[in-house]
mmCIF file of the N, C-alpha and C atoms, coordinates in Angstrom:
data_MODEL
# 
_entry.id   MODEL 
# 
loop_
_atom_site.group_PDB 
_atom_site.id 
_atom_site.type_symbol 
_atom_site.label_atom_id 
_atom_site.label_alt_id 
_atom_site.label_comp_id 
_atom_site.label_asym_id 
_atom_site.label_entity_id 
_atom_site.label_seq_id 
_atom_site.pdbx_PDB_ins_code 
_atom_site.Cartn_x 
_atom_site.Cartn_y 
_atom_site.Cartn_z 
_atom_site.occupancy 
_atom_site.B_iso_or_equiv 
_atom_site.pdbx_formal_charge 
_atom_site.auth_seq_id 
_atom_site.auth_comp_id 
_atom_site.auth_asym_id 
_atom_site.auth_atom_id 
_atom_site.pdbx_PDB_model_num 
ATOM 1   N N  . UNK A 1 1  ? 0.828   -1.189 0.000  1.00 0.00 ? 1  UNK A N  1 
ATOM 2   C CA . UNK A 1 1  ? 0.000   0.000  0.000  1.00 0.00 ? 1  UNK A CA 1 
ATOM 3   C C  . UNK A 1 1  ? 0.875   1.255  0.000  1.00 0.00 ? 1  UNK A C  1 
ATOM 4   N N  . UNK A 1 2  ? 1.941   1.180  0.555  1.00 0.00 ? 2  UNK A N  1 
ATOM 5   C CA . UNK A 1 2  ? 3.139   1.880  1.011  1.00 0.00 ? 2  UNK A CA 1 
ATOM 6   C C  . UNK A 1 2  ? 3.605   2.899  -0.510 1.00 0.00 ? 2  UNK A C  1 
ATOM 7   N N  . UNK A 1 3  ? 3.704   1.880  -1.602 1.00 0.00 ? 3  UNK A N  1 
ATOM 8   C CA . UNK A 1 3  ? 4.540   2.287  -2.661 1.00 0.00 ? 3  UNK A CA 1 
ATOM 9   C C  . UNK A 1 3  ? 2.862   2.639  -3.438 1.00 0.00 ? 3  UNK A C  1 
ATOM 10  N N  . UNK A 1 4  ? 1.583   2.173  -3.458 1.00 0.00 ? 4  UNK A N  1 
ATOM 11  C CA . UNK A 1 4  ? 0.743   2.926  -4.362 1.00 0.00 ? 4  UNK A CA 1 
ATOM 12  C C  . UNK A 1 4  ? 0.318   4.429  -3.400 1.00 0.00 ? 4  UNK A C  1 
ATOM 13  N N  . UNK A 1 5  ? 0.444   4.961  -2.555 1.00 0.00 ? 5  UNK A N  1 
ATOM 14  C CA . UNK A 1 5  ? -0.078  5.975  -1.633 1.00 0.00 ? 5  UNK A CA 1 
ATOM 15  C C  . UNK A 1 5  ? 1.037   6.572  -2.312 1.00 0.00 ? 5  UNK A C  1 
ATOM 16  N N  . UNK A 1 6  ? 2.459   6.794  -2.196 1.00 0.00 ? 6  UNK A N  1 
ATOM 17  C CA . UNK A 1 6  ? 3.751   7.575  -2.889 1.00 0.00 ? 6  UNK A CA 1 
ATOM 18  C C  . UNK A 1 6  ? 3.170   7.748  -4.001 1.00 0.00 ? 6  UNK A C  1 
ATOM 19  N N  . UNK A 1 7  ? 2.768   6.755  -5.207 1.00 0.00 ? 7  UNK A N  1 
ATOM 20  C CA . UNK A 1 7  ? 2.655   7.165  -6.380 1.00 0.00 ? 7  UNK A CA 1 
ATOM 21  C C  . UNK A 1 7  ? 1.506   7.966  -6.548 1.00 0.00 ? 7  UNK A C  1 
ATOM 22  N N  . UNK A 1 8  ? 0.687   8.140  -5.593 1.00 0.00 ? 8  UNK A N  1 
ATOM 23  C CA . UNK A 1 8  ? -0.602  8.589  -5.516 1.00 0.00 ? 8  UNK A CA 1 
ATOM 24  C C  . UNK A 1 8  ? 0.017   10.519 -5.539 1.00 0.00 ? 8  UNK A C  1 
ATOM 25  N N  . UNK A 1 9  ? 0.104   10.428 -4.379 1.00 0.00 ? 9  UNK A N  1 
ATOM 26  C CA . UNK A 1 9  ? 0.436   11.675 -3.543 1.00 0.00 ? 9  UNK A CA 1 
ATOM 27  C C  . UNK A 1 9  ? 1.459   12.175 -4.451 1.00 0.00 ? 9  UNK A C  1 
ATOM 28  N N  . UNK A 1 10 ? 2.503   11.978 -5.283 1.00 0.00 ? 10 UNK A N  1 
ATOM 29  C CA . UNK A 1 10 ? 3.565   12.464 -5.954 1.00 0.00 ? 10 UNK A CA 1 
ATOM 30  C C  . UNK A 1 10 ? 2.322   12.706 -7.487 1.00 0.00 ? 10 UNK A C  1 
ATOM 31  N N  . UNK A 1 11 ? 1.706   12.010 -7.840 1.00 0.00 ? 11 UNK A N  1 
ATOM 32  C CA . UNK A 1 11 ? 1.270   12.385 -9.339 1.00 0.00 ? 11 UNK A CA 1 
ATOM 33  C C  . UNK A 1 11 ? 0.327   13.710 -9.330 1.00 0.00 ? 11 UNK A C  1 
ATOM 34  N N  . UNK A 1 12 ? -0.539  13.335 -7.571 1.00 0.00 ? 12 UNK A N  1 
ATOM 35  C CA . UNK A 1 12 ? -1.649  14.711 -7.769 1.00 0.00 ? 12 UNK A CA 1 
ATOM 36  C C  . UNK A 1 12 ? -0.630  15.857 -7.094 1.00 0.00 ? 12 UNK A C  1 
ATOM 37  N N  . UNK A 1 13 ? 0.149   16.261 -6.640 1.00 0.00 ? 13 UNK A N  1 
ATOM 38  C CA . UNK A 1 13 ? 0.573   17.877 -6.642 1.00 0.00 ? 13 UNK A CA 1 
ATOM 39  C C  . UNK A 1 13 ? -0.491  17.866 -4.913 1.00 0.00 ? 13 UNK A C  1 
ATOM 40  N N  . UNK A 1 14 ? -0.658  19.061 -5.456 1.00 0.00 ? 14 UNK A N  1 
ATOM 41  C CA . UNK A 1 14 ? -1.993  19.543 -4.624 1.00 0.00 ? 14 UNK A CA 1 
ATOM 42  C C  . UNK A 1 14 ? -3.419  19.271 -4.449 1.00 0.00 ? 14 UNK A C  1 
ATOM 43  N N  . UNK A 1 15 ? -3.407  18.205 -5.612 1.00 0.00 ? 15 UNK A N  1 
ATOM 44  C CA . UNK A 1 15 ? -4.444  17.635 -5.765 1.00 0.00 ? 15 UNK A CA 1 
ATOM 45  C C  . UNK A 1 15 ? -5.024  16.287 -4.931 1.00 0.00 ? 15 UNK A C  1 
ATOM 46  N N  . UNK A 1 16 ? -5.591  16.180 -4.136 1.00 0.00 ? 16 UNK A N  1 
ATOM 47  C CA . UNK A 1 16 ? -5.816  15.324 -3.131 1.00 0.00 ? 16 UNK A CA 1 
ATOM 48  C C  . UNK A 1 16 ? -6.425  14.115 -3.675 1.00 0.00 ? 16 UNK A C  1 
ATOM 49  N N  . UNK A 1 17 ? -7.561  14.633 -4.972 1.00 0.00 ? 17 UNK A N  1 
ATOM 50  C CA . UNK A 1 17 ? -8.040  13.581 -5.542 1.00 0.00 ? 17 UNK A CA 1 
ATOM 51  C C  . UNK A 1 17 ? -7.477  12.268 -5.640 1.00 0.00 ? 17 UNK A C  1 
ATOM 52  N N  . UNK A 1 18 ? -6.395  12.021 -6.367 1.00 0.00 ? 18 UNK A N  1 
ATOM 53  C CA . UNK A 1 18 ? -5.701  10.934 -6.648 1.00 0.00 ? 18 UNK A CA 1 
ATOM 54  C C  . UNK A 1 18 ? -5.915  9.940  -5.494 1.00 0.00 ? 18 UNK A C  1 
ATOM 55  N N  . UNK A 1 19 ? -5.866  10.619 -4.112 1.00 0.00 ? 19 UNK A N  1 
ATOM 56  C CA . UNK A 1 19 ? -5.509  10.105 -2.859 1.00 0.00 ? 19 UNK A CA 1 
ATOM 57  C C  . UNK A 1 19 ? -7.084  9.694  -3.000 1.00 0.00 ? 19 UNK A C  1 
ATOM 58  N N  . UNK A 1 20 ? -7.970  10.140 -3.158 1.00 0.00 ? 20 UNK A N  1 
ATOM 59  C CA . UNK A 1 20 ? -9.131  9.688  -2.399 1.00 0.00 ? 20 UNK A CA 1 
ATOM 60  C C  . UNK A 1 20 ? -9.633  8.771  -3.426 1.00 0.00 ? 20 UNK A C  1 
ATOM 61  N N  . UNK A 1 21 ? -9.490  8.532  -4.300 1.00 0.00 ? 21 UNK A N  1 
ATOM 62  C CA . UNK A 1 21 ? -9.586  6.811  -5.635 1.00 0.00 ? 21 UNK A CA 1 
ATOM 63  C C  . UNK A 1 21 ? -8.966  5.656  -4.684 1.00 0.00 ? 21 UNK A C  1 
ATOM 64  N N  . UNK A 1 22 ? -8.530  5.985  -3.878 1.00 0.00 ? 22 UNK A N  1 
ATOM 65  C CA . UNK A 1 22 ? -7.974  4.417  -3.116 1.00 0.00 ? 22 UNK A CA 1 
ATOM 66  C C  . UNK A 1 22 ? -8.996  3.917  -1.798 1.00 0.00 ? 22 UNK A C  1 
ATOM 67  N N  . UNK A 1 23 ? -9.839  3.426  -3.100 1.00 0.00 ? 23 UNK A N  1 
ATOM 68  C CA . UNK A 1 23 ? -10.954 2.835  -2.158 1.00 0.00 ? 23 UNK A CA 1 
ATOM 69  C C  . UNK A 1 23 ? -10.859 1.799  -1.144 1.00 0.00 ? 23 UNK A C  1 
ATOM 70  N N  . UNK A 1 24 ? -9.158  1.528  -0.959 1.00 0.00 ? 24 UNK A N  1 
ATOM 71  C CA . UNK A 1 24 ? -8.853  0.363  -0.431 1.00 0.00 ? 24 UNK A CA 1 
ATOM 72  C C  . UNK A 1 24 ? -8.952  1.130  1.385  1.00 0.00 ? 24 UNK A C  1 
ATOM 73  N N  . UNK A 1 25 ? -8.932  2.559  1.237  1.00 0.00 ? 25 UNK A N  1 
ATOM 74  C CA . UNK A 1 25 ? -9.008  3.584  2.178  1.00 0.00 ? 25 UNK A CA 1 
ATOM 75  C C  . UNK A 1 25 ? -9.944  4.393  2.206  1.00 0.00 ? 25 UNK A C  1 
ATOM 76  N N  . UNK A 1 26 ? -10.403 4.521  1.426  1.00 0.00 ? 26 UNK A N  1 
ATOM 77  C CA . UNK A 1 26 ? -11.357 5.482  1.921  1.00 0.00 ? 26 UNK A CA 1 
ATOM 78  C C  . UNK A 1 26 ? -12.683 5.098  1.692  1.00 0.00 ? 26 UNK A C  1 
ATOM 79  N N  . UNK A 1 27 ? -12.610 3.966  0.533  1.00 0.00 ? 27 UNK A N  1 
ATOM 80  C CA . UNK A 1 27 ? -14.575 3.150  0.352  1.00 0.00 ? 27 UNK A CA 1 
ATOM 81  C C  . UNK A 1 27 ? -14.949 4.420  -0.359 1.00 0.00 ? 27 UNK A C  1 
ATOM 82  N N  . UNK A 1 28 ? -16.063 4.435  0.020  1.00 0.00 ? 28 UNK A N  1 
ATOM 83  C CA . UNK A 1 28 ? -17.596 5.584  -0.487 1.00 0.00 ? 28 UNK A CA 1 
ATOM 84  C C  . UNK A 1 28 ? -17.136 6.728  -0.567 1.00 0.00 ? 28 UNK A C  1 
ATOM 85  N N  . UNK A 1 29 ? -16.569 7.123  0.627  1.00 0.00 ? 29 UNK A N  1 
ATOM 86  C CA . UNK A 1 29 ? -16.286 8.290  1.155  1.00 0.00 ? 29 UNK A CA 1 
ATOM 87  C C  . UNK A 1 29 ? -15.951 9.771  0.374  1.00 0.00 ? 29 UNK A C  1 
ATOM 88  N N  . UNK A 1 30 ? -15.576 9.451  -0.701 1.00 0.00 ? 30 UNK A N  1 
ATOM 89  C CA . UNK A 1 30 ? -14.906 10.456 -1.627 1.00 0.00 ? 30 UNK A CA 1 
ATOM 90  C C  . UNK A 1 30 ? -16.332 10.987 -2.695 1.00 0.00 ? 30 UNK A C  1 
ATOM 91  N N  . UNK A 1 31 ? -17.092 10.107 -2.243 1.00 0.00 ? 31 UNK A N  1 
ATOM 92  C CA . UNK A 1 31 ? -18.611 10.438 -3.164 1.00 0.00 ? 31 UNK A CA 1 
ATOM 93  C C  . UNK A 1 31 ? -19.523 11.817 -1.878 1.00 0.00 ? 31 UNK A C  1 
ATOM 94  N N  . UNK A 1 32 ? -19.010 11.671 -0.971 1.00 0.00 ? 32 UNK A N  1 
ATOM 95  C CA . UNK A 1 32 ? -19.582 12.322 0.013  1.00 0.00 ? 32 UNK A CA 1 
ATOM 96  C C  . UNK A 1 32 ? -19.267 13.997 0.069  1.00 0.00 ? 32 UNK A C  1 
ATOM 97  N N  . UNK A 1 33 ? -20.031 14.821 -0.879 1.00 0.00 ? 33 UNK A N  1 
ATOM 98  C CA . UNK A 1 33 ? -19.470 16.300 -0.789 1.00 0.00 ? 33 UNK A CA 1 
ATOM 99  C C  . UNK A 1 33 ? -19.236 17.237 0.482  1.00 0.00 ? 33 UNK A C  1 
ATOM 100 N N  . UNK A 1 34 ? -19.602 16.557 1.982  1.00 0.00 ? 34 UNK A N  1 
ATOM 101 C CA . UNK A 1 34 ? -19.313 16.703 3.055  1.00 0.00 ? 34 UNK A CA 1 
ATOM 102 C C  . UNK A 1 34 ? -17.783 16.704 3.029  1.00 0.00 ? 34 UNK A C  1 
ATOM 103 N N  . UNK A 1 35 ? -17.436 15.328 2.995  1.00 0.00 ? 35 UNK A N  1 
ATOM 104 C CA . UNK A 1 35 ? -16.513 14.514 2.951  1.00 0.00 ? 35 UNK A CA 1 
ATOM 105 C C  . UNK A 1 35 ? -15.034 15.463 2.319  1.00 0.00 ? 35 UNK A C  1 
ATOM 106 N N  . UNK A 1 36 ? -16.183 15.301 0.918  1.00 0.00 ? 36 UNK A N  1 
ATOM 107 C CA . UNK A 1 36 ? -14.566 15.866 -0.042 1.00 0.00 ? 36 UNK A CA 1 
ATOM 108 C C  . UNK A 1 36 ? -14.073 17.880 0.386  1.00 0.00 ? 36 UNK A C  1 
ATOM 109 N N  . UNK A 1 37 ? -15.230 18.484 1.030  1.00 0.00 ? 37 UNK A N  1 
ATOM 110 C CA . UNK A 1 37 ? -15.416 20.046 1.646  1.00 0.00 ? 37 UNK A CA 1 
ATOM 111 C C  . UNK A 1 37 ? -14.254 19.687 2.582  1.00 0.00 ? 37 UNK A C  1 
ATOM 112 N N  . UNK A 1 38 ? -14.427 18.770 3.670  1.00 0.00 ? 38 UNK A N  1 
ATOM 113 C CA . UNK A 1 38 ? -13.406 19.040 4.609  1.00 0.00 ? 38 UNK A CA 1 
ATOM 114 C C  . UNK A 1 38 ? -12.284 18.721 4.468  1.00 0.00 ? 38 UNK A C  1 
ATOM 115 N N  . UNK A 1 39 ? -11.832 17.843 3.762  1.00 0.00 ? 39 UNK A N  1 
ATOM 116 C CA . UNK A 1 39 ? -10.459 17.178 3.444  1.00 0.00 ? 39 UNK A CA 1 
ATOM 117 C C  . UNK A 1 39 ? -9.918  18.749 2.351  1.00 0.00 ? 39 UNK A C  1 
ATOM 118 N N  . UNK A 1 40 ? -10.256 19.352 1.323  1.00 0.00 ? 40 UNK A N  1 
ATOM 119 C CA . UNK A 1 40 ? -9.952  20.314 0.940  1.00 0.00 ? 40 UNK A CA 1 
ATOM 120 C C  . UNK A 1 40 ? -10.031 21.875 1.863  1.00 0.00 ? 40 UNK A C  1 
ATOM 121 N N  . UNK A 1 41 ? -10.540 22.036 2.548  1.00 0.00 ? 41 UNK A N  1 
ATOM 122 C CA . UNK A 1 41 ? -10.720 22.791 3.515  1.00 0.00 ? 41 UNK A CA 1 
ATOM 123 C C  . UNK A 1 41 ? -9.378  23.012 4.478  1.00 0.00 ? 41 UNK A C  1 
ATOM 124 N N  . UNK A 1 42 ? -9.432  21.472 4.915  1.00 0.00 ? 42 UNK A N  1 
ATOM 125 C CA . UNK A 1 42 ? -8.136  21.097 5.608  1.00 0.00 ? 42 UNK A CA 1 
ATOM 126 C C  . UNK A 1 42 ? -6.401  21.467 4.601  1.00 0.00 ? 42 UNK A C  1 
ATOM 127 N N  . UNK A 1 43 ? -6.899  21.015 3.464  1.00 0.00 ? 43 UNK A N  1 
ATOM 128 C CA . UNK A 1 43 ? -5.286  21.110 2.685  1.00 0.00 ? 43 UNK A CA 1 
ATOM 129 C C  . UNK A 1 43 ? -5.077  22.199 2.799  1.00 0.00 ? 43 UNK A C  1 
ATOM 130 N N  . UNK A 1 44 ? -6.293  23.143 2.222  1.00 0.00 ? 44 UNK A N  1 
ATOM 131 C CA . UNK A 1 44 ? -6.267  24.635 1.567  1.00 0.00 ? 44 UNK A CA 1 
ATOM 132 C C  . UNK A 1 44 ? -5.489  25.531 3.029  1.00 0.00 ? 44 UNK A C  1 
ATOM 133 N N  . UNK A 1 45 ? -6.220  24.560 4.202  1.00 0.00 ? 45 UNK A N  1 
ATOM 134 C CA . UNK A 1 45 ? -5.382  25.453 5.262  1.00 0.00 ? 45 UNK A CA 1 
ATOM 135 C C  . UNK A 1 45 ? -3.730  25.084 5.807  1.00 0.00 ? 45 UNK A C  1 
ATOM 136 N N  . UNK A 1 46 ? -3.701  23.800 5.627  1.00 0.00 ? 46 UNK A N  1 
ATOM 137 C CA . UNK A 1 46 ? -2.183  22.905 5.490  1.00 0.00 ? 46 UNK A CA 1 
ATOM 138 C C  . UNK A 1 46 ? -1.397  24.122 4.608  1.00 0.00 ? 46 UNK A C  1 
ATOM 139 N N  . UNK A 1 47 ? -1.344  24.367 3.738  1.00 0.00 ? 47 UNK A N  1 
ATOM 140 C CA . UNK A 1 47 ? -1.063  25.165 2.420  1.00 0.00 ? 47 UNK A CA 1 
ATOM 141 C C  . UNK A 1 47 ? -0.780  26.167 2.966  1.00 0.00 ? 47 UNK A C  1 
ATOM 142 N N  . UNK A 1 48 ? -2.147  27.107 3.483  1.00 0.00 ? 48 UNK A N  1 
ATOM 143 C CA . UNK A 1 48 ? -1.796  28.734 3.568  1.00 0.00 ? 48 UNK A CA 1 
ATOM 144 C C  . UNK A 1 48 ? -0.881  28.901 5.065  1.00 0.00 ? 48 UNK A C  1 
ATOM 145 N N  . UNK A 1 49 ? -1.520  28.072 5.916  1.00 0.00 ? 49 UNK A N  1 
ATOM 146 C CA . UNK A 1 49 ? -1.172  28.291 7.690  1.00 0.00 ? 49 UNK A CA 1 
ATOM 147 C C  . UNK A 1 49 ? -0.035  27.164 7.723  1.00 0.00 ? 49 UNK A C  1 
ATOM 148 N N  . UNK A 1 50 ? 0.443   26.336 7.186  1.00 0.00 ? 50 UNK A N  1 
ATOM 149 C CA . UNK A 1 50 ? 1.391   25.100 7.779  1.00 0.00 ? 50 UNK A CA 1 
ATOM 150 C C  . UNK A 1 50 ? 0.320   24.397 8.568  1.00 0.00 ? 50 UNK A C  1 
ATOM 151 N N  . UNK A 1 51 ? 1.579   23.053 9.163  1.00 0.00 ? 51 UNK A N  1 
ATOM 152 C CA . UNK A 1 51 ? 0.796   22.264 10.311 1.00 0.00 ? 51 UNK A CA 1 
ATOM 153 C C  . UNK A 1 51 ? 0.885   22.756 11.671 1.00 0.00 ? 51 UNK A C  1 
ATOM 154 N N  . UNK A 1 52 ? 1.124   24.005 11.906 1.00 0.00 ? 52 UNK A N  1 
ATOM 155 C CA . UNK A 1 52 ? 1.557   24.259 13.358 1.00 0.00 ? 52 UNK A CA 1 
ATOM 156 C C  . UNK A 1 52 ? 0.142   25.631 13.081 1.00 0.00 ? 52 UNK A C  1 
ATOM 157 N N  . UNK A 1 53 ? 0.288   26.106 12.431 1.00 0.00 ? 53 UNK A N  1 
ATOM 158 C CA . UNK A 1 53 ? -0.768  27.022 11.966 1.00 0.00 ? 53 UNK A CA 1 
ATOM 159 C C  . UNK A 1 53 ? -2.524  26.387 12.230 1.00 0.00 ? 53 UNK A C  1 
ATOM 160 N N  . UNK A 1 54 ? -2.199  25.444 10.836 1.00 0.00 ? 54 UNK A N  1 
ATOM 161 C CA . UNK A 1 54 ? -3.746  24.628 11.049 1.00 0.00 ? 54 UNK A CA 1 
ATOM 162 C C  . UNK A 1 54 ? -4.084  24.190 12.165 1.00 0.00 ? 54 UNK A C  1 
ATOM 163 N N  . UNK A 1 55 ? -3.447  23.262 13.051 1.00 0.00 ? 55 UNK A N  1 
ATOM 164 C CA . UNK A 1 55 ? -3.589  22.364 14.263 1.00 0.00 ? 55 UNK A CA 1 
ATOM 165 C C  . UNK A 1 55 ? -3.787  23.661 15.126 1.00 0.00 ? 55 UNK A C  1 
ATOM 166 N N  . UNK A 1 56 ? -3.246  25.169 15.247 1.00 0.00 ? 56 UNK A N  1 
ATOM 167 C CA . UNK A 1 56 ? -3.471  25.809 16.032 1.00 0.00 ? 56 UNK A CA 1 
ATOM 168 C C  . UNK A 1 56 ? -5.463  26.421 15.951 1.00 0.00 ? 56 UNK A C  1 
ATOM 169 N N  . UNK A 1 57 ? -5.278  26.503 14.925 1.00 0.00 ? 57 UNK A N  1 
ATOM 170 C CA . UNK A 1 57 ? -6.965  27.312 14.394 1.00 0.00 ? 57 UNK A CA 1 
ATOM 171 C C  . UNK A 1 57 ? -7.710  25.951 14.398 1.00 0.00 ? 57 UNK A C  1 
ATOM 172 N N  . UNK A 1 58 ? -7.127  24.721 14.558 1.00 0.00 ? 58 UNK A N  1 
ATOM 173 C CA . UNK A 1 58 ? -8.018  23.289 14.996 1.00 0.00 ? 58 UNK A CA 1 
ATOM 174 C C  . UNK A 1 58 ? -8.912  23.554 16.559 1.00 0.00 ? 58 UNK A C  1 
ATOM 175 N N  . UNK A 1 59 ? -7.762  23.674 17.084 1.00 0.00 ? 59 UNK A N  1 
ATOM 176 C CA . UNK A 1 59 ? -7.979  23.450 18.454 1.00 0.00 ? 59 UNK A CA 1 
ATOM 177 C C  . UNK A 1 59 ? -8.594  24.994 19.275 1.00 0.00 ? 59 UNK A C  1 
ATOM 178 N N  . UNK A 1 60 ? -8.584  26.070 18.485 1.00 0.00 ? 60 UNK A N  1 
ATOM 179 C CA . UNK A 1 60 ? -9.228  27.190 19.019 1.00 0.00 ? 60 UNK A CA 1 
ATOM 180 C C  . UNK A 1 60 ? -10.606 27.046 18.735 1.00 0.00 ? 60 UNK A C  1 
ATOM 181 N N  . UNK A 1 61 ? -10.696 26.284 17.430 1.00 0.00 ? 61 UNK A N  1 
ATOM 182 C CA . UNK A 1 61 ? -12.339 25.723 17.139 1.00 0.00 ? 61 UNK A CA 1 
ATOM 183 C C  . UNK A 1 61 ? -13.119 24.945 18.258 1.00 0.00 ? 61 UNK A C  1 
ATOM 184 N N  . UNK A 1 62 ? -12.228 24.342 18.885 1.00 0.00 ? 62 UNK A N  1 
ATOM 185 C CA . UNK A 1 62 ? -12.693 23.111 19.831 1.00 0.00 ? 62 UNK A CA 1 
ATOM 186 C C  . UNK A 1 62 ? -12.584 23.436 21.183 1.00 0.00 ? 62 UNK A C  1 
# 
């Protein structure tokens, strides 16, 4: 699973899609426009804030 997730994650860029076709992980889930809102939501903030950024505006939510 190790070496198709690399080839995954290296072909889409920024594109998460690729990642979420591996139904071996995620099933249904990627049909779910809930689903696909927060996982892009999440990158878009990975991206602008980092992970010390995001995880911070995580946990002020909570």
């Amino acid at each position: 699973m190790a070496d198709i997730l690399t080839q995954q994650a290296r072909s889409g860029g920024f594109d998460f899609k690729p990642l979420l076709s591996l139904t071996e992980i995620f099933g249904d889930l990627p049909h779910s426009s809930r689903f696909v809102e927060a996982v892009s939501s999440k990158l878009r903030s990975l991206c602008e804030f980092g992970v010390k950024g995001t995880l911070d505006r995580l946990l002020q939510a909570n």
